[in-house]
C-alpha positions in Angstrom: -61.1 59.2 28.5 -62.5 59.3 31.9 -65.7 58.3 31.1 -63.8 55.4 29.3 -62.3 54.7 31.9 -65.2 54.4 34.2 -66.6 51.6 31.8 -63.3 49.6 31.1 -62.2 47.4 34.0 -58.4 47.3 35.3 -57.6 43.6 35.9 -56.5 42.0 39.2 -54.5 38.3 38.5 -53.5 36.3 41.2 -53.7 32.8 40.9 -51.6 29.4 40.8 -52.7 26.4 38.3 -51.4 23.1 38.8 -52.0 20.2 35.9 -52.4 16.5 37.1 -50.1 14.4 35.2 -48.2 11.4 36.8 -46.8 14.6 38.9 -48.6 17.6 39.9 -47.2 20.4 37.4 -47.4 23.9 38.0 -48.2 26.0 35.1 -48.5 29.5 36.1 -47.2 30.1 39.8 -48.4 33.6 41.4 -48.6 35.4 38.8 -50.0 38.9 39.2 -50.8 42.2 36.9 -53.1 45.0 36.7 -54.1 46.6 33.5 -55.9 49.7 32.7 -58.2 51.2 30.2 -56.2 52.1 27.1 -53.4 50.1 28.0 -51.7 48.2 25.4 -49.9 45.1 26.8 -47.0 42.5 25.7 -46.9 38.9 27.9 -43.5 37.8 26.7 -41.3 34.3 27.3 -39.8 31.3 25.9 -42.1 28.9 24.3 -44.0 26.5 27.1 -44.1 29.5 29.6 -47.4 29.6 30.1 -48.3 32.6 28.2 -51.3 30.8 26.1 -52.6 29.4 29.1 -53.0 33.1 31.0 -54.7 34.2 28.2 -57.3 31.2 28.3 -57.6 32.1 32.1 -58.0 35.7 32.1 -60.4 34.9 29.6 -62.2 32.1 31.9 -61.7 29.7 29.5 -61.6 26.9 32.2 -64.8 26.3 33.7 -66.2 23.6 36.7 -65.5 20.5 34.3 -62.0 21.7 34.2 -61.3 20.8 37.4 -61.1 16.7 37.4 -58.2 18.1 35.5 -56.9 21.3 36.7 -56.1 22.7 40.3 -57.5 26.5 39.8 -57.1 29.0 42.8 -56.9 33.0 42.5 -59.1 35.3 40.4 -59.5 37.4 38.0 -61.5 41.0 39.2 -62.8 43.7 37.2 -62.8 47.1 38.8 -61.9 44.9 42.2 -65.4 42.6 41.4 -64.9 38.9 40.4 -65.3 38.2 36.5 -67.5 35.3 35.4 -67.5 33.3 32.2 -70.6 35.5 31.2 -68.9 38.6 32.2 -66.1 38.5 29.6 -68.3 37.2 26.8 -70.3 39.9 27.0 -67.2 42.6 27.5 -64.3 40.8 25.8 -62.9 39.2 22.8 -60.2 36.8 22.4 -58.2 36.0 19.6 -57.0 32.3 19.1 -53.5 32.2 17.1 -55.2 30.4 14.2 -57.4 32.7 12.4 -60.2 30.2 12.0 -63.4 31.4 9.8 -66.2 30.0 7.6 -63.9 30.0 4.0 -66.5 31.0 1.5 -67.3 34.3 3.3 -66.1 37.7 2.0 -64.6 39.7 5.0 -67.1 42.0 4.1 -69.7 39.3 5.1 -67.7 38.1 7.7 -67.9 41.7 9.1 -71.8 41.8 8.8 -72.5 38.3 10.5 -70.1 39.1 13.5 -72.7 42.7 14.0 -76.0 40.1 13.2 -74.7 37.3 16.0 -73.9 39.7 18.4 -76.2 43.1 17.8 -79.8 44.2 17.4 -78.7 47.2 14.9 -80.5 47.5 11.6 -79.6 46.9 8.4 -78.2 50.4 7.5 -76.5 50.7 10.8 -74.7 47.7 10.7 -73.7 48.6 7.1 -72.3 52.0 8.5 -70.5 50.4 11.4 -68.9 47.5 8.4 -67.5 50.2 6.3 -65.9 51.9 9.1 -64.0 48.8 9.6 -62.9 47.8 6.7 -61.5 51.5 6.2 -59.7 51.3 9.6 -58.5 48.0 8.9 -57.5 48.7 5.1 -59.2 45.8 3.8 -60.3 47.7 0.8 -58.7 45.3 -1.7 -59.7 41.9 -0.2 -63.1 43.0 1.1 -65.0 41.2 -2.0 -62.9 38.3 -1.7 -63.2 34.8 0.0 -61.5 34.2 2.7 -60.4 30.6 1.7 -59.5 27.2 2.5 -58.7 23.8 1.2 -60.2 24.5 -2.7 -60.6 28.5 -2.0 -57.5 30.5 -3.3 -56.9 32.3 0.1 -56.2 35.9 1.4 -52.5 36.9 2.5 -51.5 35.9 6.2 -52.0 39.8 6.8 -54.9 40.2 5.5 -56.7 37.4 7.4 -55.2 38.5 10.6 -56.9 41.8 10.0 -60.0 40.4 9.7 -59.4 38.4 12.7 -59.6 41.5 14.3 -62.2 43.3 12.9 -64.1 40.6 13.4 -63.6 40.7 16.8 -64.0 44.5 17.3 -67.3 44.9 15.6 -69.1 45.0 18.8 -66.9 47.6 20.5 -65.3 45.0 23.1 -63.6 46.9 25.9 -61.1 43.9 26.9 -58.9 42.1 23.9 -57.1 39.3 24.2 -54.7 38.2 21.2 -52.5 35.2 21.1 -49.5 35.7 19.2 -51.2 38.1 16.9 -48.2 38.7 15.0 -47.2 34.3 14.2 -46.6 33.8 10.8 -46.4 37.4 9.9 -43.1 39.1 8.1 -41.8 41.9 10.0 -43.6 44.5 8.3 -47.3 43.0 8.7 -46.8 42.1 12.2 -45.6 45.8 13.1 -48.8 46.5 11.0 -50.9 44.5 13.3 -49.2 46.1 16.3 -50.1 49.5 15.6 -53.3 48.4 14.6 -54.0 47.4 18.5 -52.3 50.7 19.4 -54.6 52.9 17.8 -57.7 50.5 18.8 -56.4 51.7 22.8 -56.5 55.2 21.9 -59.7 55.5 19.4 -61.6 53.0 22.0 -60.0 53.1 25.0 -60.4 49.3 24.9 -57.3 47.2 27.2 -55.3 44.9 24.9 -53.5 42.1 26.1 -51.4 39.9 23.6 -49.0 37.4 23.9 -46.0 37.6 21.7 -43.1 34.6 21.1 -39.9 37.3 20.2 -41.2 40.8 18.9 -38.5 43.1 17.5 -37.3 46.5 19.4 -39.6 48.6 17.0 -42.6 46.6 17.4 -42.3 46.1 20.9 -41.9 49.9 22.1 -45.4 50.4 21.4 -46.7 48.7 24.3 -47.2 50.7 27.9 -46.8 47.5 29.7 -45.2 44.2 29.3 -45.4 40.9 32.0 -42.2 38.5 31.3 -43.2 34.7 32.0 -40.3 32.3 33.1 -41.4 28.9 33.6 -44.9 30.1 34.8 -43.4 32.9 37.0 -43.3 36.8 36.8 -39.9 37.9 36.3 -41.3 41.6 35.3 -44.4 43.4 35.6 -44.1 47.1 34.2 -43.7 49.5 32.1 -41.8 49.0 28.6 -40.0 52.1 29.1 -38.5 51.4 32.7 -37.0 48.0 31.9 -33.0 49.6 31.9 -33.8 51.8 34.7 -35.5 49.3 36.7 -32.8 45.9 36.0 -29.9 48.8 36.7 -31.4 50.3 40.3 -32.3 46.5 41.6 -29.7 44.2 40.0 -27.0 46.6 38.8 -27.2 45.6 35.1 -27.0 47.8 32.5 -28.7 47.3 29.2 -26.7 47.8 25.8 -28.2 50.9 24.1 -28.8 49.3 21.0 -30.1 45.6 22.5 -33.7 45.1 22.0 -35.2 44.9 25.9 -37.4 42.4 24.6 -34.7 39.9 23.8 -32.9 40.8 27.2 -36.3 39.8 29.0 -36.1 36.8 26.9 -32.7 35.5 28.2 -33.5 36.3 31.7 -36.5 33.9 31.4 -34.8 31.3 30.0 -31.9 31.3 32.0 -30.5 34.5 34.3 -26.7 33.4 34.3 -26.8 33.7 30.4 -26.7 37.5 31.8 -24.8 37.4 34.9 -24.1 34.5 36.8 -25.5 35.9 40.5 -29.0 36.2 39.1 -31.4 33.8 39.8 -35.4 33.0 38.4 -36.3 32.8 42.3 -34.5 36.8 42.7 -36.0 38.3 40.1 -39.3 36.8 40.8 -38.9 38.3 44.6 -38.2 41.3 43.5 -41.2 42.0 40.7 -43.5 40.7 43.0 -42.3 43.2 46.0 -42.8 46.5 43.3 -46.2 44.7 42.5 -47.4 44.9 45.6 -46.8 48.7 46.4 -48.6 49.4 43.2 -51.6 46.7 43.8 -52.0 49.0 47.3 -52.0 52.3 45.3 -54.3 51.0 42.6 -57.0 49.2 44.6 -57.9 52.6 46.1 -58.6 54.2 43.0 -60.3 51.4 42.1 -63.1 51.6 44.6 -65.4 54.3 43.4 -65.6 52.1 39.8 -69.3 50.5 39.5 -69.8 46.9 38.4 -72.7 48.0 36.8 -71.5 50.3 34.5 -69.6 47.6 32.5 -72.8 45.8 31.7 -74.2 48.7 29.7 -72.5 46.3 26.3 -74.7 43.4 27.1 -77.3 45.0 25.5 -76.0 44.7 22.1 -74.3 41.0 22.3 -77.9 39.0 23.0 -78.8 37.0 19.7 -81.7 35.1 20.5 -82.4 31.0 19.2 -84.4 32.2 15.8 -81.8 34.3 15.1 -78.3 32.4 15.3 -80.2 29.3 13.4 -80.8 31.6 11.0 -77.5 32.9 10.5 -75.8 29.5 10.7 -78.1 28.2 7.8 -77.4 30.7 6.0 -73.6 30.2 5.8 -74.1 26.5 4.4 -76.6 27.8 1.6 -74.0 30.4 0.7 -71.3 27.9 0.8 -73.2 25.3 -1.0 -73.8 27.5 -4.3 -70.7 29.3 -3.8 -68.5 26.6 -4.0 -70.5 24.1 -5.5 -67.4 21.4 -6.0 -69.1 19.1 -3.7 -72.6 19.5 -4.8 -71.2 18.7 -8.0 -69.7 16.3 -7.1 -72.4 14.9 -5.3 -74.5 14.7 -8.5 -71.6 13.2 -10.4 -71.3 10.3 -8.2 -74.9 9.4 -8.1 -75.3 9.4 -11.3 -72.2 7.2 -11.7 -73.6 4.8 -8.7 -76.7 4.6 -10.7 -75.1 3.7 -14.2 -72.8 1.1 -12.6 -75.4 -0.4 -10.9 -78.0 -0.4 -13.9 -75.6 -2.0 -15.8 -74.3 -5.0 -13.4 -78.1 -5.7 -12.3 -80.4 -4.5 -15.9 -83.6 -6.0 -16.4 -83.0 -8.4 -12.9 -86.3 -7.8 -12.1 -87.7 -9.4 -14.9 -86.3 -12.9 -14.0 -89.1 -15.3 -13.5 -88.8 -18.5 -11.1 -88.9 -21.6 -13.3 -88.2 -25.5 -13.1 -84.4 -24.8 -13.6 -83.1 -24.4 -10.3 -79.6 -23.4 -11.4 -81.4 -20.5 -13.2 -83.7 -20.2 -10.0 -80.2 -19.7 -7.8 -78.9 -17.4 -9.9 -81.6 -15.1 -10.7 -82.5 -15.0 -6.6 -78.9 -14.7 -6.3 -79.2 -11.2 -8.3 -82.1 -10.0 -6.5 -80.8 -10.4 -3.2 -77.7 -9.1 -4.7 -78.9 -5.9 -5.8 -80.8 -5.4 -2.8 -77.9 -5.3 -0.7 -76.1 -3.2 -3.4 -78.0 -0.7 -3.5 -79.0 -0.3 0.0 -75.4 -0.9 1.4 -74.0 1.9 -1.2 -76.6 4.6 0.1 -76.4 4.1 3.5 -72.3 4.1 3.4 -72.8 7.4 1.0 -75.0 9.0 4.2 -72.6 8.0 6.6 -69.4 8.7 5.2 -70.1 12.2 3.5 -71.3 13.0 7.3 -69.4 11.5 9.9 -67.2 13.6 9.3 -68.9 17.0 9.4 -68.7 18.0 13.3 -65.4 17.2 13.6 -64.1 18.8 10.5 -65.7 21.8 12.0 -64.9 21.6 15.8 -62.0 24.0 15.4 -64.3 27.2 14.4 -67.5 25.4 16.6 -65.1 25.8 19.8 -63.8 29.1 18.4 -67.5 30.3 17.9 -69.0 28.7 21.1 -66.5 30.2 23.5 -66.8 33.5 21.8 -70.9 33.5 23.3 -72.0 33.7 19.7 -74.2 30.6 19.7 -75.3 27.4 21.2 -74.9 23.7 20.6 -78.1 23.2 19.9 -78.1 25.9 16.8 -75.0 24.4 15.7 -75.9 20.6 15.4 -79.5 22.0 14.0 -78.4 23.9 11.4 -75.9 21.0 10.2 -78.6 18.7 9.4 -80.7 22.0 7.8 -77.4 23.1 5.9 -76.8 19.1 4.8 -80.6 18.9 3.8 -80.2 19.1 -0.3 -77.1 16.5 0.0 -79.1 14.3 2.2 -82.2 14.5 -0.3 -80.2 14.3 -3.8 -77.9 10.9 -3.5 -80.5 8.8 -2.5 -83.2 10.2 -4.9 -80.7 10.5 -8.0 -79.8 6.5 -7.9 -82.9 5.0 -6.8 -84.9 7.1 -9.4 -82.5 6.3 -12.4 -82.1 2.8 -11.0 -85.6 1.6 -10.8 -86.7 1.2 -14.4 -83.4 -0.3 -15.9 -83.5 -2.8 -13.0 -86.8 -3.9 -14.8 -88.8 -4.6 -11.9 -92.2 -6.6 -12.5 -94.1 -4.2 -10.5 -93.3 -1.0 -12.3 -96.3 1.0 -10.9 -96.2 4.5 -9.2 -96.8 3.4 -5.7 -93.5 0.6 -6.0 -91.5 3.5 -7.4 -92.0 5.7 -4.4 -91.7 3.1 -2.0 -88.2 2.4 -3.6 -87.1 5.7 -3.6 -88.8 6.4 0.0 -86.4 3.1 1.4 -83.5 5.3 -0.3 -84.2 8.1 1.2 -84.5 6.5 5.1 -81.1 4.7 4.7 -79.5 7.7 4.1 -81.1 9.2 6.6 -80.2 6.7 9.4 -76.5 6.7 7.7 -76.0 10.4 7.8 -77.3 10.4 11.4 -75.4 8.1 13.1 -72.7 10.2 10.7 -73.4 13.4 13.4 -74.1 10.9 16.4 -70.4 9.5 16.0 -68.9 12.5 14.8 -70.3 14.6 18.3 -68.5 11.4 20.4 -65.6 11.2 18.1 -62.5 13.9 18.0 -60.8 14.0 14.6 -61.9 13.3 11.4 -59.3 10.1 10.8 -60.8 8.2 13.8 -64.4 9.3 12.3 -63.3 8.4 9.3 -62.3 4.5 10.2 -64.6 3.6 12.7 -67.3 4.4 10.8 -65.8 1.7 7.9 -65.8 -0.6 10.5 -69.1 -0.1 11.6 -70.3 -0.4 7.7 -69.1 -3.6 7.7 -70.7 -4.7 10.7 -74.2 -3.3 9.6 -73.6 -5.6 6.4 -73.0 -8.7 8.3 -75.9 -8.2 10.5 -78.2 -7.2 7.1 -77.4 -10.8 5.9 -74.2 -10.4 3.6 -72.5 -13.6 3.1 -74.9 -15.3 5.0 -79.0 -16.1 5.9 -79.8 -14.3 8.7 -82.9 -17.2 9.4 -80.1 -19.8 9.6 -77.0 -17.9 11.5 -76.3 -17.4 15.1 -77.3 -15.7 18.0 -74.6 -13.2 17.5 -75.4 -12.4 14.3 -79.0 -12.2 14.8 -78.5 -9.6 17.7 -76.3 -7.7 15.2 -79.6 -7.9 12.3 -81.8 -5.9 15.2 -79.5 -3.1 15.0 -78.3 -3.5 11.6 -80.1 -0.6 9.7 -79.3 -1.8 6.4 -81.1 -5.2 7.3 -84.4 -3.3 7.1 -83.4 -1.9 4.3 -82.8 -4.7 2.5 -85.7 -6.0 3.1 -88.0 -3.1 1.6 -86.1 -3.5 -1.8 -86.0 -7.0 -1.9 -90.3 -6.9 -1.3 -90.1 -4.0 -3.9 -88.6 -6.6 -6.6 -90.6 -10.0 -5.8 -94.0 -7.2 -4.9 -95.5 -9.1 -7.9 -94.4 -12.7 -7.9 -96.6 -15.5 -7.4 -93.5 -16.6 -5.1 -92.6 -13.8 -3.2 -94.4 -14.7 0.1 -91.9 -18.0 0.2 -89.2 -15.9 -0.8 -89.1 -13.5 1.8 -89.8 -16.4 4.7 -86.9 -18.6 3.4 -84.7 -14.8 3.7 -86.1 -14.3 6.7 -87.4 -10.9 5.8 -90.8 -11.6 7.5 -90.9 -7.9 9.0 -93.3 -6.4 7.1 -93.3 -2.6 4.9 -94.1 -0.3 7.0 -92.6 -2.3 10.2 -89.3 -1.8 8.5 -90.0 1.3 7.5 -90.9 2.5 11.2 -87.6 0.8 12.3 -85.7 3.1 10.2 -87.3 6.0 11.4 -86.8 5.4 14.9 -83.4 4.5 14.3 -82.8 7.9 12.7 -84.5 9.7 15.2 -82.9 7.8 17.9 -79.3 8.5 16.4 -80.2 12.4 15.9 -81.5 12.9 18.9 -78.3 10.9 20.5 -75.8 13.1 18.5 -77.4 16.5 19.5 -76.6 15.0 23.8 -73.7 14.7 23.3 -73.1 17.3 21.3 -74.5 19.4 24.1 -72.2 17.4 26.6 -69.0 18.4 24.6 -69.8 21.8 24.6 -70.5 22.0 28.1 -66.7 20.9 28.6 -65.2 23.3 26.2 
């Protein structure tokens, strides 16, 4: 233990955050504590006290781009030194109150990517260090099982809160910070969870902190200390077992013997005359932080022979590098993918539909061939531009709207993840794109190769077939990349969702829909330039009239004058440009997280 204790930092808090809103706010208003190795801890209060937000700063949650928004002064010291972002990543773990994972992993698996993000132990050690958990945590039952989501039957609220924590303690952390472990829980799970934490203090000597909404008087005597928030104050700061002695020697109140201290502490913070009426938030507040201070004095000088250094000793098993995290990441999607392979099926099942419903409204429309009759001649280049736009419209609003979506669905475990130090923003958004590779390739290839023959184009040969498909395959392309690019700048996935529609339809104007591009405004010329499916259009219209004595007419009266490979080009760039535009500011965000 005193070797533990050498390594695990005692925390010194002292700081005030204020929140700009139409009026400065204050949050959390001096609020001090000091916690040593072993320790298990309780920060307690009435909901909107400001327990969530300690957590996120003792954690250093808020960073430089915090501050347009937040007024930040005080610190947060380990073994008297100032702790850095950097510095609790690689000592600490913190536990959000949703237990957010990737829901087609076992919590076996979950267990063995949590060691492969963060450690450079082999296989067999990693194995030996998973079993030990899952023992300790008694996940024996639910270890071969998924953890769940929206079409995953899921694991019991207990059972994923274990795994929250074993997730967390793979790597030995030697701070833990939990918010409301115990929400949602019955009264026999969260007690569960709570001695869980105790015996993590004692086996590891690891400091826990967690914040808790209204514990119960057996769950709540197994913590050493407790901090009790009122409005963003301190009204106590000590140990669970001197709260009667220490509310009768300073305010002369005496405790009920069966009345759960927690709940006193509870009506204190919310309002001190719901005890006695001569109490006031601004007493006991003066009097916490007066004991503080003759213990801050005591404690700093045993702090002083501690060694910074010493705590860094972890970092050498929570460095991951690039290769490694991509890898990892990719990983989860092709396990996902054939796991659950709903959407994959799915996938299939609507190209193929795409492809019989379009056969069937435009078979054998390539084989029309321009005549004297101009009503037939209307109708028959009526079809082909028709079918172009079809086609070309229905893949590029497939790419966009199965991916516009996809960051933001995800942001919740990305910031989870990110924040945790287990990888970048640049893995993330990489191994997306990898993960959505087979979707990305199937659509597009499933309806333009079914299509092409029933559409009875003149030009049939090898080389037109592949240059339809190919035209397929880069409008989906540029549909599901400007799907990531406004999914990184977006924030939920309704907004994603219905700007993206209304982008669609802009695209379509600007392609020509309802109208001849040659022949229309300045406005909706400007829009053609940027309009992907415009170039699209084009490449499958040439692909039908390749072979017609009158195609070079046709495409000049259409205006589609660009050329094959021009357009193609243009839709490359485009879906480079968008790619390379999502990954910024995907980079950006996560710099503010």
């Amino acid at each position: 233990m005193a070797q533990t204790q050498a390594w695990v930092p005692s925390f010194l808090r002292e700081f005030v955050f204020d929140y700009n809103l139409t009026e400065d706010r204050h949050i959390l208003k001096n609020v001090n504590g000091l916690v040593k190795s072993g320790e298990l801890v309780a920060i307690i209060g009435p909901s909107g006290c400001g327990k969530t937000t300690l957590l996120n700063y003792l954690s250093r949650r808020y960073n430089k781009h915090h501050m347009k928004e937040f007024t930040i002064s005080g610190s947060v010291k380990l073994n008297n030194t100032e702790m850095s972002r950097q510095s609790f990543m690689d000592l600490g773990a913190y536990l959000q109150q949703e237990d957010i994972f990737w829901e087609s992993y076992t919590c076996r698996e979950l267990f063995y990517e949590a060691a492969n993000f963060r450690t450079s132990l082999n296989h067999e050690e990693i194995t030996s260090k998973v079993e030990g958990m899952i023992q300790e945590l008694n996940l024996q039952d639910c270890q071969e099982r998924m953890i769940g989501g929206s079409f995953i039957p899921q694991i019991s609220g207990g059972e994923r809160k274990r795994t929250s924590l074993g997730y967390e303690m793979m790597t030995d952390p030697r701070i833990v910070l939990l918010d409301e472990p115990t929400s949602g829980l019955d009264s026999s799970n969260a007690l569960a969870i709570v001695k869980l934490l105790k015996r993590e203090t004692i086996l590891r000597g690891c400091s826990i902190i967690c914040s808790l909404h209204q514990p119960s008087s057996e769950l709540f005597k197994l913590f050493d200390k407790v901090i009790c928030l009122s409005e963003g104050q301190t009204i106590y700061n000590g140990s669970v077992t001197e709260i009667k002695p220490y509310f009768q020697r300073n305010f002369n109140v005496t405790i009920p013997t069966y009345c759960n201290p927690a709940d006193f502490l509870i009506k204190l913070a919310i309002d001190p005359a719901i005890v006695r009426e001569d109490i006031s938030t601004k007493a006991l507040v003066a009097v916490c932080d007066r004991d503080y201070q003759v213990l801050l004095k005591e404690e700093i000088e045993k702090m002083k022979h501690y060694k910074t250094e010493d705590l860094k000793l972890i970092q050498t098993i929570r460095e991951t590098s690039f290769n490694k995290q991509l890898k990892i990441l990719i990983q989860r999607y092709s396990t996902g993918l054939f796991r659950v392979p709903i959407a994959l099926f799915a996938l299939v099942g609507m190209g193929v539909f795409s492809s019989f419903l379009i056969s069937n409204i435009f078979y054998n429309t390539g084989q029309f061939a321009i005549g004297f009759d101009m009503t037939q001649n209307k109708k028959g280049i009526a079809d082909w531009i028709g079918l172009s736009f079809y086609v070309c419209n229905d893949i590029f609003a497939w790419g966009l709207m199965s991916q516009v979506i996809q960051i933001p669905s995800r942001m919740a475990l990305y910031k989870k993840e990110r924040l945790s130090g287990l990888y970048g923003s640049t893995a993330f958004y990489l191994s997306l794109w990898v993960g959505q590779a087979l979707y990305l390739l199937c659509y597009p290839i499933i309806v333009t190769g079914l299509t092409f023959y029933f559409l009875g184009i003149t030009d049939s040969s090898f080389e037109n077939y592949l240059q339809y498909i190919l035209t397929g395959f880069l409008v989906s392309q540029v549909g599901a990349n400007f799907g990531y690019m406004w999914g990184s700048l977006v924030q939920t996935e309704n907004n994603a969702t219905i700007s993206a529609i209304v982008y669609m339809m802009v695209a379509a104007l600007g392609a020509g829909q309802f109208v001849n591009i040659g022949s229309s405004g300045v406005f909706v010329k400007l829009i053609a330039n940027i309009s992907p499916v415009r170039y699209a259009v084009e490449r499958v219209f040439r692909r039908i009239v390749s072979k017609s004595p009158f195609s070079h007419p046709l495409v000049t009266v259409f205006s589609f004058t660009l050329g094959d490979w021009e357009c193609a080009k243009v839709l490359a760039l485009m879906s480079v440009t968008f790619w390379v535009t999502g990954w910024i500011l995907m980079v950006y965000k996560s710099n503010r997280l």
